[in-house]
Every structure is written in structure tokens, then in C-alpha cells.
Backbone bond lengths (Angstrom), bond angles and torsions (degrees), N, CA, C in turn:
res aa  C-N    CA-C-N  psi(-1)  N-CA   C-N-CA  omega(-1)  CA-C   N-CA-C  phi
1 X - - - 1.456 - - 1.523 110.56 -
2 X 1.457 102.50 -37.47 1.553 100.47 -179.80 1.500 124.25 -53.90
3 X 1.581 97.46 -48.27 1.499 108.03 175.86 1.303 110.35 -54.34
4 X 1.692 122.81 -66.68 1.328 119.56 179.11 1.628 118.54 -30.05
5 X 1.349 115.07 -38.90 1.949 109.13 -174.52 1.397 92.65 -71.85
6 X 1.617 133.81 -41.11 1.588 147.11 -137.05 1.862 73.34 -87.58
7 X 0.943 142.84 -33.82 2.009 156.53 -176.48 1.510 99.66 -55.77
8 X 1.064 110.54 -57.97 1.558 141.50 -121.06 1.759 85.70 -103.25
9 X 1.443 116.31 -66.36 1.179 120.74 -179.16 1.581 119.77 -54.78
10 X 1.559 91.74 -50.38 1.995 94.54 176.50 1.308 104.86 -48.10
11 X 1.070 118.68 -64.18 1.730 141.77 -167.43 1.670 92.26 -31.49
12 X 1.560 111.58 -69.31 1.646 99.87 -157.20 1.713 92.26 -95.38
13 X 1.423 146.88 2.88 1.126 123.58 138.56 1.580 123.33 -61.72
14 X 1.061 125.04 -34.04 1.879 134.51 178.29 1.999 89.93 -69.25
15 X 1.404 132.06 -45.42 1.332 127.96 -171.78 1.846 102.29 -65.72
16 X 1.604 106.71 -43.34 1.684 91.66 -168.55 1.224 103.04 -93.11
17 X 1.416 132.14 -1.44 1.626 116.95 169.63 1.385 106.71 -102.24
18 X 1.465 124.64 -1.72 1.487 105.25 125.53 1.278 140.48 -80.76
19 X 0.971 119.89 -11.77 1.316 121.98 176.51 1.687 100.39 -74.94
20 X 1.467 139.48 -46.98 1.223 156.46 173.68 1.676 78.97 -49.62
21 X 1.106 125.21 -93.72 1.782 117.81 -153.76 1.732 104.04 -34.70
22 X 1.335 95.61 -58.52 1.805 99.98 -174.00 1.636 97.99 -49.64
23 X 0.764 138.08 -65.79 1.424 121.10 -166.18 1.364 122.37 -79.48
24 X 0.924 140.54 -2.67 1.749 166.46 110.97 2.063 95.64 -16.92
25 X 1.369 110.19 -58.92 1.481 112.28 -170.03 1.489 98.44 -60.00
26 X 1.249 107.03 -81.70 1.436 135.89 177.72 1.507 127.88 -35.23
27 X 1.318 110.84 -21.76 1.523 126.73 158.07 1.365 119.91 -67.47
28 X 1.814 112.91 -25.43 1.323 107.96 -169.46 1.620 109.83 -88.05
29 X 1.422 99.57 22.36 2.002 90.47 -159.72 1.896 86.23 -140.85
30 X 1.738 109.19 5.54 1.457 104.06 179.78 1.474 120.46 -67.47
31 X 0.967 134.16 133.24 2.005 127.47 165.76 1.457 105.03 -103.03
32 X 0.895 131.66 -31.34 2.015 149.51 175.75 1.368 92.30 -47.83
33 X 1.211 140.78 108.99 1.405 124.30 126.46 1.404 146.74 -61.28
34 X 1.237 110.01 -11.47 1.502 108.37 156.85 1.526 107.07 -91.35
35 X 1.188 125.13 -41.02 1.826 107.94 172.45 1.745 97.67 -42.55
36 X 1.023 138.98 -73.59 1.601 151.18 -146.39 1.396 93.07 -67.59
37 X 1.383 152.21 -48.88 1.332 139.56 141.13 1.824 113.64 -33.95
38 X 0.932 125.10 -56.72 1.774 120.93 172.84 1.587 116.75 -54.16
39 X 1.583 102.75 -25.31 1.085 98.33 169.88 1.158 136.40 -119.24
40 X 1.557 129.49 16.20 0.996 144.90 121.22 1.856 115.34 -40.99
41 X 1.398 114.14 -37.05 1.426 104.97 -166.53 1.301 87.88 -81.46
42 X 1.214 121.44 -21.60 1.819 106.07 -164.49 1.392 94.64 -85.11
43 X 1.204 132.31 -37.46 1.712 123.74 171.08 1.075 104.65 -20.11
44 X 1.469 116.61 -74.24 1.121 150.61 -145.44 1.750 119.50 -47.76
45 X 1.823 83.91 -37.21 1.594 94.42 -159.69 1.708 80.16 -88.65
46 X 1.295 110.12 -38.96 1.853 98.83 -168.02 1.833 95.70 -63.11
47 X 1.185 113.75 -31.83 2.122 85.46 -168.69 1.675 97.48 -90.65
48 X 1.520 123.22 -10.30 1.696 95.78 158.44 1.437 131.73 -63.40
49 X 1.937 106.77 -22.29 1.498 115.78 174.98 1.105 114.75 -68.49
50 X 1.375 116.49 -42.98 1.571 138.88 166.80 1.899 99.98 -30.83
51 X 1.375 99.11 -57.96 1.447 105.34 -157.09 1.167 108.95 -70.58
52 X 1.646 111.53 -44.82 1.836 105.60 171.65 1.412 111.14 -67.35
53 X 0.832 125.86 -41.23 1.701 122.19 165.25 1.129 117.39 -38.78
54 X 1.346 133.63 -35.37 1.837 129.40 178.34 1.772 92.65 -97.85
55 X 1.373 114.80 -35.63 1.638 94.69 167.23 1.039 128.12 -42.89
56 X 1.554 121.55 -42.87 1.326 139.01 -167.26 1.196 114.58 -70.88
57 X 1.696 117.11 -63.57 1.505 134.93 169.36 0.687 140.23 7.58
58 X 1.766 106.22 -67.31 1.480 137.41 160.98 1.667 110.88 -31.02
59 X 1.112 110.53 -62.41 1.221 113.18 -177.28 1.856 119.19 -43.99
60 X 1.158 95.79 -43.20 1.475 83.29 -170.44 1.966 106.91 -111.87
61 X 1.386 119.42 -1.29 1.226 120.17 170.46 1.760 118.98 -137.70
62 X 0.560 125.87 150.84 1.692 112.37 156.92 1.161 144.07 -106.05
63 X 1.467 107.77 20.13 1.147 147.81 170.04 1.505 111.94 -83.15
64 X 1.428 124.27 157.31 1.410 114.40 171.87 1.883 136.97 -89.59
65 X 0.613 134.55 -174.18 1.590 120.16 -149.90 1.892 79.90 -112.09
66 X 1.797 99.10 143.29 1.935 91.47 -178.47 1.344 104.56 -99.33
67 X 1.298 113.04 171.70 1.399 147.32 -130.10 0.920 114.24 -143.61
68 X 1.287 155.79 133.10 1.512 154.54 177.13 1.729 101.22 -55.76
69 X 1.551 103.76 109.42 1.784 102.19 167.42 1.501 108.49 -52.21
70 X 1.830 97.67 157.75 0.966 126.28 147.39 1.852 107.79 -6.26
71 X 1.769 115.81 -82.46 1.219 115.50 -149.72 1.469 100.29 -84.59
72 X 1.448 139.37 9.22 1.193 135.29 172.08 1.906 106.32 -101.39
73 X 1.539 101.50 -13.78 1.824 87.84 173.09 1.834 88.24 -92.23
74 X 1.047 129.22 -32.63 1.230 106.62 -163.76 1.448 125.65 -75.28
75 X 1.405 105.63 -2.65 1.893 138.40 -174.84 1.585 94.54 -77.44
76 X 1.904 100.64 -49.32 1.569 98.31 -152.91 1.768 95.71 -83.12
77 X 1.291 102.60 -14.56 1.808 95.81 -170.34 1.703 102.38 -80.75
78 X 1.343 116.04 -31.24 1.539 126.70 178.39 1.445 95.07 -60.50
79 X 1.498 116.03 -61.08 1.603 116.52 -149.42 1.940 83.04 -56.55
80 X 1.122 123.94 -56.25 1.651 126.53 -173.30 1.474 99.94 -27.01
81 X 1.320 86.85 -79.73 1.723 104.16 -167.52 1.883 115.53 -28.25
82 X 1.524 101.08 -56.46 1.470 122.18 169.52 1.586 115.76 -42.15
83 X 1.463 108.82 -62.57 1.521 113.00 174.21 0.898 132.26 -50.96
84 X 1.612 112.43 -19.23 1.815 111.24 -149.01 1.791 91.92 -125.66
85 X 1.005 123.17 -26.26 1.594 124.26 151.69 1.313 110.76 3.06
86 X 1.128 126.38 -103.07 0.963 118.81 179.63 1.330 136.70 -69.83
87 X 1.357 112.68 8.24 1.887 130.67 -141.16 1.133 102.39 -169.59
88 X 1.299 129.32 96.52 1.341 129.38 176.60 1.589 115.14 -127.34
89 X 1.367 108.27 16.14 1.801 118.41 -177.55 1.515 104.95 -53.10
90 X 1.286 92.82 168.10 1.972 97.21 167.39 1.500 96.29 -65.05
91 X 1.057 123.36 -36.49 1.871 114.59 -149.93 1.497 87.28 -77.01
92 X 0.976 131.79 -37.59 1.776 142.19 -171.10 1.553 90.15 -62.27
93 X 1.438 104.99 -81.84 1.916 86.80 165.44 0.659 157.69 11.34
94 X 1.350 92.73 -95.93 1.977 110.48 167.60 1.286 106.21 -30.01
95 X 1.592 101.07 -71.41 1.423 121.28 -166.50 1.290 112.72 -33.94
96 X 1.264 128.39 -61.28 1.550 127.96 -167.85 1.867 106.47 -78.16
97 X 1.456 112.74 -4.22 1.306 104.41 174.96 1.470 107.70 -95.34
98 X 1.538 116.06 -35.32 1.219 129.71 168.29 1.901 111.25 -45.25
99 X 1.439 120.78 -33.58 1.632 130.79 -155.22 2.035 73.63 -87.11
100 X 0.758 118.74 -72.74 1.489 129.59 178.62 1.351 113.10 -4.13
101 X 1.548 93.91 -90.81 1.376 137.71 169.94 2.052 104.55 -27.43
102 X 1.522 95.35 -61.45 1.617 106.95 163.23 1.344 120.98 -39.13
103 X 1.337 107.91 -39.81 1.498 112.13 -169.77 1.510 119.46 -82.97
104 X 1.391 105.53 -34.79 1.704 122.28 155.92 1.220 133.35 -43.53
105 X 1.931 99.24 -44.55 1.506 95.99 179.39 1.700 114.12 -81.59
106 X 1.138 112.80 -26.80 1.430 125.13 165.14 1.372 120.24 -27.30
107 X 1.645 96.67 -68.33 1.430 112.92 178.46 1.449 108.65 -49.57
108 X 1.268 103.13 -74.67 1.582 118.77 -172.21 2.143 115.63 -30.34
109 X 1.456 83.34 -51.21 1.536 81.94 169.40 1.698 141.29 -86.11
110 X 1.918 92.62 -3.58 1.563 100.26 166.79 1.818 101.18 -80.84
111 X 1.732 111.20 -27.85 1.481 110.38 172.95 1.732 109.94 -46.86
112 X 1.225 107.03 -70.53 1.437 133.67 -179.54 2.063 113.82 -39.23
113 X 1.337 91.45 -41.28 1.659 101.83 179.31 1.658 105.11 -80.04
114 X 1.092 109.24 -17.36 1.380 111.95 -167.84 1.356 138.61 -101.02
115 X 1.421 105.82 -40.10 1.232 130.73 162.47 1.705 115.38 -91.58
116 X 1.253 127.67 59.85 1.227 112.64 177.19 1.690 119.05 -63.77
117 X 1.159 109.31 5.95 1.632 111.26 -158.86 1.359 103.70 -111.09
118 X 1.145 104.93 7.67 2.157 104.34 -157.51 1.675 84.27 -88.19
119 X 1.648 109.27 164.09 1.342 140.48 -173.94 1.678 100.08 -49.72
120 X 1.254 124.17 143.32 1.244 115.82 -165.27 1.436 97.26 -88.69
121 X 1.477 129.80 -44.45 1.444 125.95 170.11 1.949 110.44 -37.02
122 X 1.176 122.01 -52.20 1.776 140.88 -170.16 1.728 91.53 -59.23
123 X 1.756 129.90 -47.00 1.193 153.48 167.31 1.418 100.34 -29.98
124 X 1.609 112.63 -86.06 1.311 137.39 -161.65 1.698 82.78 -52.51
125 X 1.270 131.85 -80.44 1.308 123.46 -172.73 1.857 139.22 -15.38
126 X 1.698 79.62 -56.92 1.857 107.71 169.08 1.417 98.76 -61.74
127 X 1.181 108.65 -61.74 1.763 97.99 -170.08 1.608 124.16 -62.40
128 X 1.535 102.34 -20.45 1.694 110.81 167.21 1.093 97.68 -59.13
129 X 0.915 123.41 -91.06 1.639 150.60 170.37 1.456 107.38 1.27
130 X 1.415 128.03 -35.69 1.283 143.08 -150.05 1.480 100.38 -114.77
131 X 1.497 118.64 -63.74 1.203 115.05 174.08 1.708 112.37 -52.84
132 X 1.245 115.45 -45.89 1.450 116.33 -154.72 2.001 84.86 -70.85
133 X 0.859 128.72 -37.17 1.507 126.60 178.92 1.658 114.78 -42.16
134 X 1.606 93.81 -53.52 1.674 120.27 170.94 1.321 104.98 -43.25
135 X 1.191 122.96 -64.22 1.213 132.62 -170.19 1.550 134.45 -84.63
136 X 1.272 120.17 -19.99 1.396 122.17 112.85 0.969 138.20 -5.70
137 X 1.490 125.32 -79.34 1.512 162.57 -163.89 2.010 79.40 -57.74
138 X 1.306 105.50 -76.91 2.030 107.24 -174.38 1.309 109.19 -51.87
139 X 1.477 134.67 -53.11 1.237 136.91 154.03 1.764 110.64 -11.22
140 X 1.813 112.35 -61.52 1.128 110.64 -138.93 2.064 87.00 -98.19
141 X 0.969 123.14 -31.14 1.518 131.10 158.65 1.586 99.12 -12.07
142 X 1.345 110.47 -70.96 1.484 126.53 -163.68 1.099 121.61 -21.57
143 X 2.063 103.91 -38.71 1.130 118.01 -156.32 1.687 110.21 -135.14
144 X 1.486 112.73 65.89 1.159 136.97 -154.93 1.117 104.46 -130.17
């Protein structure tokens, strides 16, 4: 069981420090100032998940919680670069943060379907983690 939360935690720390790189990329190609305020707030919410996630950690390792390597930010900053080539609008944006974002909530809820047994505190986390993805995702609609 231990391992499964020690699963559970990497998983949506590796989801919001990608989500942190992707919007780190994607900021550098913004002209919108209210998108670049939305996405500053969405930073925001991924490195507080970030933060209860290494709060949590402790508890079950003493080791540190993982992180998207090296060759997976440099994939996601290429895949950016590639997309936006020719297309660099807000709606282009969104879009590729939205495909992301998609891929998070996915995860999060095969986590959620799967592990019914994990620590209920590690729980509350995934499901932050999950909703705030959700909600994002309507956030990022706006600007399509």
C-alpha cells in the first residue's frame, strides 16, 4: 500500500511539473495579456500541488518525489516549438495546453479508478490534482 501512495504521488508530481514546464514554454510565445495572467494562475495551482505532494512524501519515503527528466521537458519544449511554427495565436495555445491538460486528467482518473485503497490524504491530492486539471481545461476553452 505504501508503494502504491509513493505511485500515486510521483505520478501527479511528474503531471504538475509538467504542466509547470508547458506553461513556462508557452508563455514565451504569449502576446494576450489576459491569457498570460490565466496562465500564471494556472502555474500557480500546478506548483501548490507540487508543494503538497513533497509535503506529503515525507511520509512515506525520504527520498524526493520525481519530476519530469531532463529528456521529457526537452520533448515537450520541441513538441511547442514544432506546433506553433507556423501558428502561434492564443487559440493555438490554448489548444496544445488544453491536449496536455487532456492527458493529465486521463491519467489522474485511471490513478483514481485504480487504486481505491491508497491513503486517503495521497486521495484528496489526486483528486485536487484532477479536478484543478478539469478546470483548467474550461478556463482554457475561453480562449479557443
Amino acid at each position: 500500500m505504501e508503494n502504491q501512495n509513493l505511485n500515486i504521488l510521483d505520478e501527479v508530481n511528474k503531471g504538475a511539473t509538467m504542466g509547470m514546464d508547458a506553461i513556462s514554454f508557452v508563455s514565451e510565445k504569449v502576446k494576450d495579456d489576459d491569457f498570460r495572467k490565466v496562465l500564471d494562475v494556472e502555474y500557480n495551482k500546478y506548483k501548490e500541488i507540487s508543494n503538497k505532494v513533497n509535503n506529503l512524501y515525507s511520509d512515506y519515503s525520504s527520498a524526493e518525489p520525481h519530476e519530469t527528466n531532463a529528456m521529457n521537458k526537452m520533448m515537450t519544449w520541441y513538441g511547442i516549438q514544432m506546433r506553433t511554427m507556423a501558428d502561434d495565436t492564443t487559440s493555438k495555445l490554448s489548444e496544445l495546453l488544453m491536449q496536455g491538460t487532456n492527458m493529465g486528467i486521463i491519467e489522474g482518473r485511471r490513478l483514481i479508478n485504480q487504486n481505491p485503497d491508497a491513503e486517503k490524504s495521497v486521495m484528496n491530492i489526486l483528486n485536487d490534482f484532477v479536478v484543478m486539471q478539469e478546470d483548467s481545461v474550461e478556463t482554457l476553452k475561453k480562449y479557443l
